[in-house]
C-alpha positions in Angstrom: 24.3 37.3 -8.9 26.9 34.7 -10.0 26.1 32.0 -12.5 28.2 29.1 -13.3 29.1 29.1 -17.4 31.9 26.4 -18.6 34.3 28.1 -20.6 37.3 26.0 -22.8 39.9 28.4 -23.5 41.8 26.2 -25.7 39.1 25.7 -27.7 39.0 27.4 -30.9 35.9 28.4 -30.7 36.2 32.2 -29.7 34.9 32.9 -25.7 32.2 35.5 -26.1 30.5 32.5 -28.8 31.3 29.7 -26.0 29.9 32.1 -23.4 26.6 33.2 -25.8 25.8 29.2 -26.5 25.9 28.6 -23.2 23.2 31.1 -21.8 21.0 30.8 -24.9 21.2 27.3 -23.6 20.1 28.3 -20.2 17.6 30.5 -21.6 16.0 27.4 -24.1 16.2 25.0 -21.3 14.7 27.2 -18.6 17.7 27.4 -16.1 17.6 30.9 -16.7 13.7 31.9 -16.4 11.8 34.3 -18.3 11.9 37.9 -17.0 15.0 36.8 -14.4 17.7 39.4 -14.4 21.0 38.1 -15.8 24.5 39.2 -13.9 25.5 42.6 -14.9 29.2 42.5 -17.5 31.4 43.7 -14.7 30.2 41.1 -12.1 30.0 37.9 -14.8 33.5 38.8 -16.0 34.9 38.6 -12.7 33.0 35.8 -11.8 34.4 33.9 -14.7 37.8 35.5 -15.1 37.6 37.0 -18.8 37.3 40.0 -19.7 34.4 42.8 -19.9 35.0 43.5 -23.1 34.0 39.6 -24.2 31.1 39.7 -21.4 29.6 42.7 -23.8 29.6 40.9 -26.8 28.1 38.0 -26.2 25.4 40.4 -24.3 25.0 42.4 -27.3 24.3 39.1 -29.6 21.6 37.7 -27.7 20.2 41.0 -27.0 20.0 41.7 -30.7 18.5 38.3 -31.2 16.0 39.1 -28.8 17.2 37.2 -25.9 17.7 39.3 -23.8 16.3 43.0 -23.3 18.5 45.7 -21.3 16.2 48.5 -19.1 18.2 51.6 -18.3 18.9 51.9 -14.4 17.7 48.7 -13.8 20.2 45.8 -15.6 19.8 43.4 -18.2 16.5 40.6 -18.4 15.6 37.4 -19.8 13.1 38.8 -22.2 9.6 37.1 -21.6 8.7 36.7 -25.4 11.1 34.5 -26.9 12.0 34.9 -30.4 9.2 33.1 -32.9 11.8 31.5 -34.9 12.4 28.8 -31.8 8.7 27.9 -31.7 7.0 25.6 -33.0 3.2 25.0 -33.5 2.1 21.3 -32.9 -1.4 20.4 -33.2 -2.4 17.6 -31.2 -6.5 16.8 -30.2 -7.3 19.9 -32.2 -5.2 21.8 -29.2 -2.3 23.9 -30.3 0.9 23.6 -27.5 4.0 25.2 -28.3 7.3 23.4 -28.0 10.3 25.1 -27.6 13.8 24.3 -30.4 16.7 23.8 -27.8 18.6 22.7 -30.7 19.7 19.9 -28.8 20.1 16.3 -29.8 16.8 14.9 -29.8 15.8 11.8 -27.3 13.7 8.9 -27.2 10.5 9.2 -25.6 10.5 8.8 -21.4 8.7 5.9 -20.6 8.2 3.8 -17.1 9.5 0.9 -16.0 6.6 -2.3 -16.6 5.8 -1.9 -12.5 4.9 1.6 -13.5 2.8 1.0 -16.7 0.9 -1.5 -14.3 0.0 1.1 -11.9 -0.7 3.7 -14.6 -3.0 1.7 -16.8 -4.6 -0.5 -14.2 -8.1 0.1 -12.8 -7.6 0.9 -8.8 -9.4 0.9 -5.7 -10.4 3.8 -3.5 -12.8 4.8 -1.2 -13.0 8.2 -2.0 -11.7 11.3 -0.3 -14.7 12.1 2.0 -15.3 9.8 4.7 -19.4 9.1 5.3 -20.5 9.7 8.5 -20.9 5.9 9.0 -17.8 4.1 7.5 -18.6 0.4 7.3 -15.7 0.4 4.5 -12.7 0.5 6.5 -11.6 -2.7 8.6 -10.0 -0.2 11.2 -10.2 -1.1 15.3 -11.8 0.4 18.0 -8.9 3.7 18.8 -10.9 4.3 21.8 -10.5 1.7 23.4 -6.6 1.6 22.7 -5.1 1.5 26.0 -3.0 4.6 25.7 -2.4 5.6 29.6 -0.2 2.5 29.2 1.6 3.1 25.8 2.1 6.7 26.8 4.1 5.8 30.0 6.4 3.1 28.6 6.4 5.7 25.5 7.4 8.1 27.6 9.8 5.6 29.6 11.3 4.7 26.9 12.7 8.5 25.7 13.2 9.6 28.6 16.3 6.8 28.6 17.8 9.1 25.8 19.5 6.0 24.3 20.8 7.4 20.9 21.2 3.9 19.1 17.3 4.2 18.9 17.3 7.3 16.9 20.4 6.3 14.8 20.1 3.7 12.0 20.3 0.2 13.5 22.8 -2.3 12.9 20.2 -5.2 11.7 17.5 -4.0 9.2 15.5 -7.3 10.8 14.4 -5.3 13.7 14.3 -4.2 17.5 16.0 -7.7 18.9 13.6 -7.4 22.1 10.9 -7.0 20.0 11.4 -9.9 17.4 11.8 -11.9 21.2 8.7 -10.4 22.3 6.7 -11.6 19.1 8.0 -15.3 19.3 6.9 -15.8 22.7 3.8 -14.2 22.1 3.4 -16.5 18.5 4.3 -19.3 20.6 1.4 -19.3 23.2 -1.2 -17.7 21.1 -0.6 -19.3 17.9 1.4 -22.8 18.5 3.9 -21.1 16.4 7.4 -22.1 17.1 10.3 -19.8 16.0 13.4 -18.4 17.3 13.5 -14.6 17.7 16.1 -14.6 14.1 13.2 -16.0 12.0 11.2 -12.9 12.7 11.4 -9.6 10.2 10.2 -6.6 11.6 8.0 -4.5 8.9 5.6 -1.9 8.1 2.3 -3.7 7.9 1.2 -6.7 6.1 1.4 -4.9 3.1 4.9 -4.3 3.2 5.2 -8.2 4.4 3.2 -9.1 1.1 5.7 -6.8 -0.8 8.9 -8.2 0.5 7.8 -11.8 -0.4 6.8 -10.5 -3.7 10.7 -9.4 -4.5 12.3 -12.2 -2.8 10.3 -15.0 -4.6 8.6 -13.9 -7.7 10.1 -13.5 -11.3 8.1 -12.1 -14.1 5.5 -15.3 -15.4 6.0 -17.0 -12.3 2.4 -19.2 -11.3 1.3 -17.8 -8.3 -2.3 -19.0 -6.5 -4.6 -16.7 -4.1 -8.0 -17.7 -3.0 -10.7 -16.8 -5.1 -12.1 -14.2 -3.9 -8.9 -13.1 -1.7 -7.2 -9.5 -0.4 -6.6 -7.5 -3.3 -3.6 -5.7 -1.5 -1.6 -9.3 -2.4 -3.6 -9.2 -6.1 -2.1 -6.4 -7.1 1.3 -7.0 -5.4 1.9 -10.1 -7.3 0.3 -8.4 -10.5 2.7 -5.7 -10.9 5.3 -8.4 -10.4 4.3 -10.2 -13.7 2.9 -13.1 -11.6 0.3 -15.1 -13.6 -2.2 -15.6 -10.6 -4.0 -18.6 -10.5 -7.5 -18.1 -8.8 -8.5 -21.2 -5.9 -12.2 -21.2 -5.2 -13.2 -20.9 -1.7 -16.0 -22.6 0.3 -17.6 -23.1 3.6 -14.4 -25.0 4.8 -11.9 -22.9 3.0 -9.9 -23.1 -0.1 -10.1 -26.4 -1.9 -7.1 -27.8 -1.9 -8.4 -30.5 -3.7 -8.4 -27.7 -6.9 -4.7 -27.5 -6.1 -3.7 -31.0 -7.6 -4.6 -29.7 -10.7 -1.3 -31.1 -12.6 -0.5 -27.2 -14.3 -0.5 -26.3 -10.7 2.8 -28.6 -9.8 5.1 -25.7 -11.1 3.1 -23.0 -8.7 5.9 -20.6 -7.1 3.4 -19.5 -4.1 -0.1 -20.0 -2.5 -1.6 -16.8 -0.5 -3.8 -17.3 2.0 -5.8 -16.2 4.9 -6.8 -19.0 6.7 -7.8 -18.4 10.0 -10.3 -15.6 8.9 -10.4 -16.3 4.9 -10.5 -12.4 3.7 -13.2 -11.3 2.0 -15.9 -14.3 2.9 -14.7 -15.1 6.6 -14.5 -18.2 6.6 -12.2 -20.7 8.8 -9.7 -22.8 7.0 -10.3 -26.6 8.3 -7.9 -28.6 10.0 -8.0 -31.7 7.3 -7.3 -28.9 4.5 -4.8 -27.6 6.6 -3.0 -30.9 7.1 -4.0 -32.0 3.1 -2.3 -28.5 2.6 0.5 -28.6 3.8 1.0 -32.5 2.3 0.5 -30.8 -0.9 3.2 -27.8 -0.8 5.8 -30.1 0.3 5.3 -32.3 -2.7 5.5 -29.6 -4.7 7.8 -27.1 -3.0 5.5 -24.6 -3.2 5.3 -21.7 -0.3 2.8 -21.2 0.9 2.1 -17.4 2.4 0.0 -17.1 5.4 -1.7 -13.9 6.5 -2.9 -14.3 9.6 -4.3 -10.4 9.8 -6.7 -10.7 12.6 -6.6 -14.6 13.7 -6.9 -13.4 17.4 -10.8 -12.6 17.4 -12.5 -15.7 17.3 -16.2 -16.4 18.9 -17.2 -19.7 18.5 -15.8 -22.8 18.1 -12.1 -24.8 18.8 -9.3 -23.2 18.2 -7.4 -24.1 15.2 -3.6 -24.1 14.9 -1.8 -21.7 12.6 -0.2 -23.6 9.4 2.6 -22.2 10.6 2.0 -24.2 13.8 1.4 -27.4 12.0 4.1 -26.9 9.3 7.7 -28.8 10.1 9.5 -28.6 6.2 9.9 -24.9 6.2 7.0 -24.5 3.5 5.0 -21.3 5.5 6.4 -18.1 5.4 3.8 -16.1 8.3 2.7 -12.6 8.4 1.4 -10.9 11.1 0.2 -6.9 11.8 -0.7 -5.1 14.8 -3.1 -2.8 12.7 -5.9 -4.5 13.4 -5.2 -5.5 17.2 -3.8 -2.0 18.1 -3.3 1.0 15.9 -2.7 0.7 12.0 -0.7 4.6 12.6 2.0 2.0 13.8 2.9 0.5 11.0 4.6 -2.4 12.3 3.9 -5.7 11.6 6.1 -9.1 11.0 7.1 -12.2 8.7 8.0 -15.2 10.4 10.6 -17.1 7.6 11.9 -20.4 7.7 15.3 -20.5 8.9 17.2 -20.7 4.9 15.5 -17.2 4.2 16.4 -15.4 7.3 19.4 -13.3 5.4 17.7 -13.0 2.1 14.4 -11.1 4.2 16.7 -9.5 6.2 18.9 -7.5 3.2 15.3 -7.0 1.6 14.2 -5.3 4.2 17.5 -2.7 4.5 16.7 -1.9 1.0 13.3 -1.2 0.9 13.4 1.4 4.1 16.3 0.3 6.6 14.0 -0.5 9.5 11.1 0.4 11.1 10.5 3.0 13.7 13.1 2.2 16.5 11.2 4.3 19.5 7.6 2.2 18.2 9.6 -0.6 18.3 11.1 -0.6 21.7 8.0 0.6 23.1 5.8 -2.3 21.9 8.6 -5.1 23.2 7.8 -3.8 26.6 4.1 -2.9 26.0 4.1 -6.8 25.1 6.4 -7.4 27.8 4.3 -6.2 30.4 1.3 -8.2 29.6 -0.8 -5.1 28.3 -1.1 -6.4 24.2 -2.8 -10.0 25.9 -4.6 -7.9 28.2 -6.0 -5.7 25.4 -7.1 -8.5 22.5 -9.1 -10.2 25.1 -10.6 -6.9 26.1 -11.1 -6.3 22.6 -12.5 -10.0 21.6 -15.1 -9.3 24.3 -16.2 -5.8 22.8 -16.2 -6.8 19.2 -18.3 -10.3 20.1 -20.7 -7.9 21.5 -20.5 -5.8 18.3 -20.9 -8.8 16.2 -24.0 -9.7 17.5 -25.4 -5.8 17.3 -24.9 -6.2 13.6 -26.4 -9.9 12.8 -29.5 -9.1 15.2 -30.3 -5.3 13.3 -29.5 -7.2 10.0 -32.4 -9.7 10.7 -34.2 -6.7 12.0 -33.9 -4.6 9.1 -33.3 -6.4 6.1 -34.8 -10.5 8.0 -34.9 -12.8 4.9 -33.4 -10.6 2.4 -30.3 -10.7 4.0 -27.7 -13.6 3.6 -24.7 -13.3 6.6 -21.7 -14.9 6.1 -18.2 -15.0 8.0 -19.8 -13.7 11.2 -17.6 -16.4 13.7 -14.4 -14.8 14.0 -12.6 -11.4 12.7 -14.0 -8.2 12.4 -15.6 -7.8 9.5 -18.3 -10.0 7.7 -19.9 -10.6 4.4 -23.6 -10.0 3.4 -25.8 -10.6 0.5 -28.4 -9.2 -0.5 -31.3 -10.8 -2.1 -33.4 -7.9 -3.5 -33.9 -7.2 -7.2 -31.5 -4.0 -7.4 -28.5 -1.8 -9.2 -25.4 -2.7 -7.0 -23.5 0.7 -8.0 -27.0 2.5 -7.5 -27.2 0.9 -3.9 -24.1 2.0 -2.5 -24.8 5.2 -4.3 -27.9 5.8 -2.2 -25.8 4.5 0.9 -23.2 7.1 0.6 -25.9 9.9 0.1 -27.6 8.4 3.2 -23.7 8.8 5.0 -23.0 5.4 4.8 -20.0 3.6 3.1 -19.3 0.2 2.5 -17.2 -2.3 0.1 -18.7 -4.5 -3.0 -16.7 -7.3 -2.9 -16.3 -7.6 -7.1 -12.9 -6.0 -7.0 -11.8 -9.1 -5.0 -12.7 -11.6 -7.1 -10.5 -13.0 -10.0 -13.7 -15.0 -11.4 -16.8 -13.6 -11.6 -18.1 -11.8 -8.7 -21.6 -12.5 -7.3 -24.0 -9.6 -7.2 -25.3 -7.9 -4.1 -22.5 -8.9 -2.4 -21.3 -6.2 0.2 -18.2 -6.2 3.0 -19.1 -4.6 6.1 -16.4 -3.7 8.5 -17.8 -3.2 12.4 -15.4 -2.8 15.1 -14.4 0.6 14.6 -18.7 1.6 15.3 -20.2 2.3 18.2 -23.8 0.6 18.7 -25.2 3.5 18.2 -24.0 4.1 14.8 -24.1 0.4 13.5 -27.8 0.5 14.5 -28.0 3.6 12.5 -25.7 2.6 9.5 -27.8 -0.6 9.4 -31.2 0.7 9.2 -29.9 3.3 6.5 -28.8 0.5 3.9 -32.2 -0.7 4.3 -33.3 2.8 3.2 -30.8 2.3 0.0 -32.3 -1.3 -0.5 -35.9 -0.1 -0.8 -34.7 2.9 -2.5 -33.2 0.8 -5.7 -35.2 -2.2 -5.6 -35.6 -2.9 -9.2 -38.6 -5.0 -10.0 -37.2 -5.6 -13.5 -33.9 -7.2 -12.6 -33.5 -10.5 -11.8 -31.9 -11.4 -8.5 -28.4 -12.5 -10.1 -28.6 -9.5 -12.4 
């Protein structure tokens, strides 16, 4: 085999000492593995264009330092015991670890970046890597009852055209230009949103919408406000950015703004919210806060960020407009996803921007991934196009009203007075507490031993949380199994009733 050793000949260090330095090296540092056979003299000194004769005595130093161990009719080897004079013992929690002298200058210790620490140190979320049999957990739609004779056609439509721009790199990270016209028309009748196609980035969920905003707006200590309790995907965004987060207490009409006029919230950067289905408690955002709102983040030039994940499923009520609907002094920066209304497998979602932040988003964007999936993105501008996306979320608003009123009704059923339901008029999720003397962590314990997961909302609270509070997610659940999931948590409640708690405890 060849192996590539830098050799100076006008250095005046002699050549078979350059050459043995440099595979001790490769020996020390691992390039050259333990028990790996080396090139035989003949082959290296061609190879590197010296001769034999300095190939052999190099060999014969590190084989005589124990380096290297030469087998008769078979070649020379790395020899798989190094010598003990290059170890050293360290003792570290009573464990013994050998490290290896490379007799290299030594370097500072790696560490990570502060967005790394953050993610290292910091307490995370997960739902654990085996599904129950009844996930109440996940706020995932109804893939059933995805219309996919339709997406496959214009999918299949759509590569069948063999245009090779759409498997290229595009020439505007922003997105699919159909598509971003697609969206505004669609914003436009369905949430009084009025944009021009160029306002709208195409992106990989909310998420990365959330993420983007983070980069472009935040610096390290800027004051950044999120309902209390909010989405902890835009917590931890915003925490890892070095935001100090300011927590807004929600009620039954929304955030309260009136907590905003606070005068150490005049130099806020940002205010997240989810108005139109307030994440985790489900509540609607009213039109006076909305209008107070937006007086508020004028005066004080803060944005204000609104995710508006699943504003299409509403069941009782008026309508309210979007704040980006009602905003006219570019203050609302609007995200949108199609995970919740179609698939979340197709990552695509949007920000609407005002008009001064088109180019900023758009450069973002081409650094974080380039652009989205083309052949998604094309497909979706005509699935939109053709009338199938209105089609489907009325479809779906249908099904999921139906749902919503499977769960309230077992709820009463199963749990009647002990139950508290909150968040139940629009979404597809909603929040319930439970009034029972009981161990939270020992309740949804017994739940997933019983095959049933669900969500404790503490982890989205920056205050403290209240107890018993759970999240259930429904529109992914057939009757059948909400029914089932339902009377199951009442199984867990009985099971860990605690007659020596108190109700808050």
């Amino acid at each position: 085999m060849d192996f590539l050793v830098v050799l100076d000949s006008q250095s005046n260090i002699p050549l078979h000492r350059q050459l043995y330095d440099e595979i001790r090296k490769a020996i020390l540092s691992g390039r050259l593995a333990r028990g790996q056979r080396v090139p035989s003299t003949r082959s290296l000194s061609e190879s590197l264009g010296i001769s034999r004769a300095t190939v052999t005595l190099a060999y014969e130093f590190l084989l005589s330092e124990g380096y290297l161990q030469s087998t008769t009719g078979s070649g020379t080897y790395v020899c798989r015991q190094l010598p003990e004079t290059l170890m050293r013992t360290d003792i570290k929690d009573g464990k013994k670890r050998a490290t290896l002298e490379t007799g290299l200058p030594k370097r500072s210790a790696r560490r990570l970046s502060k967005y790394g620490m953050y993610l290292k140190d910091r307490p995370w979320f997960a739902y654990g890597e085996d599904e129950p049999e009844i996930q109440f957990s996940f706020g995932r739609p109804d893939m059933d009852a995805f219309p996919w004779k339709a997406w496959m056609q214009i999918l299949g439509q759509v590569v069948k055209r063999q245009e090779f721009s759409l498997l290229d790199c595009p020439s505007k990270s922003a997105g699919y230009f159909p598509l971003r016209e697609a969206i505004a028309a669609h914003l436009s009748k369905l949430r009084a949103v009025n944009c021009r196609p160029e306002q709208i980035i195409i992106v990989n969920g909310s998420q990365q919408g959330i993420d983007l905003v983070t980069r472009v707006l935040i610096d390290r200590g800027d004051l950044v406000g999120i309902e209390d309790p909010g989405y902890i995907g835009a917590k931890k965004a915003f925490e890892v950015a070095g935001a100090q987060l300011v927590g807004i207490p929600v009620d039954e009409s929304g955030v309260q703004v009136e907590r905003l006029k606070d005068p150490a919230n005049a130099s806020m950067k940002l205010l997240y919210l989810t108005p139109s289905h307030q994440f985790p408690s489900g509540v609607v955002l009213s039109l006076p806060r909305r209008l107070e709102l937006l007086n508020w983040a004028q005066r004080t030039g803060t944005y204000l960020i609104e995710d508006d994940y699943d504003s299409e499923y509403r069941y009782s009520g008026r309508p309210v407009p979007s704040l980006a609907g009602l905003d006219h002094s570019e203050t609302v920066i609007y995200i949108g996803t199609f995970s919740k209304i179609l698939l979340p497998a197709l990552r695509l979602g949007y920000l609407v921007v005002p008009p001064s932040l088109i180019e900023v988003f758009s450069r973002a964007k081409f650094l974080a991934d380039r652009h989205s999936p083309l052949l998604y993105q094309e497909t979706l501008a005509e699935f939109i196009k053709a009338g199938h996306l209105e089609r489907h979320i009325r479809r779906m608003r249908t099904l999921y009203e139906h749902r919503r009123k499977v769960v309230i009704e077992s709820l009463k059923s199963e749990l009647s007075e002990k139950v508290e339901i909150m968040g139940e008029n629009a979404g597809i999720s909603i929040l319930i507490r439970i009034n029972e003397r009981m161990d939270d962590e020992q309740f949804l314990k017994k739940a997933r031993e019983l095959g049933v997961g669900l969500v404790r909302t503490n982890h989205f609270y920056l205050s403290e949380a209240p107890p018993h509070e759970f999240l259930l997610n429904y529109a992914g659940l057939s009757d059948e199994r909400i029914l089932e999931g339902i009377k199951r948590l009442a199984q867990a409640t009985a099971a860990t009733r605690r007659p020596d708690l108190l109700l808050s405890d």
